[in-house]
C-alpha positions, 0 to 999 in steps of 0.5 A: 515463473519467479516464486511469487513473494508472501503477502504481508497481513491486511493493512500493512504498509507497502511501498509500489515501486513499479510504475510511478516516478515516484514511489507510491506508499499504499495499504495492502488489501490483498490478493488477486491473482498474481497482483497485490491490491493496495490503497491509499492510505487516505483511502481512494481507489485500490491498485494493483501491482506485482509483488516483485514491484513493492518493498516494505514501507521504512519506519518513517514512511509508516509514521507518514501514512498512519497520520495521514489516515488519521487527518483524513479520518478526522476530516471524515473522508475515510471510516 
């Protein structure tokens, strides 16, 4: 069995590469099992994905996340 990765901190921005056609940019949640828990930064339903299936978020990839939280924040959709 591979060593699992360590978990980034609650609320960092990850990117799943594992299961879509395209990346999928999320907020790590956390732990379960051997899965990581992510969410869309908009908020929405939790996933989750293997560590090995993730990489960490590029800077420009982390702008775009932090201000779609934001717009969806000021729409009220998330807290």
């Amino acid at each position: 069995m591979p060593e699992q990765e360590e978990a980034p901190a609650v609320g960092a921005i990850v990117v799943d590469v594992g299961r879509w056609d395209q990346p999928l940019v999320g907020e790590f949640r956390g732990v379960a099992g051997p899965y990581w828990t992510l969410r869309s930064p908009k908020g929405g339903t939790e996933w989750e994905v293997r560590p090995e299936h993730t990489r960490e978020a590029t800077p420009a990839e982390r702008l775009a996340a932090r201000t779609a939280r934001e717009n969806a924040r000021s729409r009220g959709e998330v807290a």
